[in-house]
N, C-alpha and C positions, 0 to 999 in steps of 0.2 A: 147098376144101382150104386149108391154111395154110399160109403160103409165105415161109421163113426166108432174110433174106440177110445175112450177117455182113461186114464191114469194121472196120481200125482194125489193122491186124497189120502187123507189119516186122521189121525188124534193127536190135535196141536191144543195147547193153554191159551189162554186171552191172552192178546198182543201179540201173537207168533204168526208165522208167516206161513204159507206154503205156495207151490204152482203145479197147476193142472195142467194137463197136457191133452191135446185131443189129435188123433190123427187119423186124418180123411183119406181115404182112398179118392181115384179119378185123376182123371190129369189137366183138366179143367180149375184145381182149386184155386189156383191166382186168380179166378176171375169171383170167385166165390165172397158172399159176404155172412162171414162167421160170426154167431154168437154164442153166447153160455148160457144159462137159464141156472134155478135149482126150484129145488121142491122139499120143501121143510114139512115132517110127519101132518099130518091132517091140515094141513094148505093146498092153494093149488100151485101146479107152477108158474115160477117168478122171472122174467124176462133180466136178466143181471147185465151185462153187456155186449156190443158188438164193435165188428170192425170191418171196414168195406175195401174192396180187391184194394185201394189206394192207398190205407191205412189209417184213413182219420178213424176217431173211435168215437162210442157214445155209451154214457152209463146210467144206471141207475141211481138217482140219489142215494138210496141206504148206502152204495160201495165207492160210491164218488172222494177220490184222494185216499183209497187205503185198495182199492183194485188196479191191476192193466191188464188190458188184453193187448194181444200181440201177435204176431203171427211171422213163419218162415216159410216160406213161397215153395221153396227149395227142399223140403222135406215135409211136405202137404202137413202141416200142423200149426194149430193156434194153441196161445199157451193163456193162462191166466194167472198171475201174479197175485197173490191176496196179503196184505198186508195187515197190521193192527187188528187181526182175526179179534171176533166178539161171540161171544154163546150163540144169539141172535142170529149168524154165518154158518151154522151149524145146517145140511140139509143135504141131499144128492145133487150131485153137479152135472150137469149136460151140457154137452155142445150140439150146435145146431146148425144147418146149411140153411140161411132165412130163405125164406121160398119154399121148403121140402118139410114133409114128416114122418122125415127118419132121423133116427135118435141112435143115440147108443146105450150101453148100457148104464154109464152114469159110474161117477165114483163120490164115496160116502166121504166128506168132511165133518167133522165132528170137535168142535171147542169148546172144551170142558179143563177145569182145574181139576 
């Protein structure tokens, strides 16, 4: 079974930057098409973006030109890059094997001054 653990999450000011990290067990992950999600207090969760084995990517408008995702084949892990962080970017971060549901446990970003 695949077994998802996210880091790279904190308490960053508006405009600040951080990157998550998510790393997959299996040995299959290069053929995997990775995404991130989050879940902001009393929403549900939000589909943010992915990246397929070849690496074309695809986002959501809210993170479109201050997000990337990315991935290293070579050390089963996708990364997400957040950029021009906004309060709004505030929520738990997930990564996802599209196809599956399993999760992991998620790391808390949090933009606040």
């Amino acid at each position: 079974q695949v077994q998802l653990v996210e880091s790279g999450g904190g308490l960053v000011q508006p405009g600040g930057s951080l990157r998550l990290s998510c790393v997959v067990s299996g040995s299959i992950f290069s053929l995997y098409t990775m995404a991130w999600y989050r879940q902001a207090p009393g929403k549900q969760r939000e589909w943010v973006a992915q990246i397929i084995s070849g690496g074309s990517t695809n986002y959501a408008d809210s993170v479109k030109g201050r997000f990337t995702i990315s991935r290293d084949n070579a050390k089963n892990t996708v990364y997400l890059q957040m950029n021009s962080l906004k309060p709004e970017d505030t929520a738990v971060y997930y990564c996802n094997v599209i196809g599956t549901s399993t999760w992991g446990q998620g790391t808390q970003v949090t933009v606040s001054s």
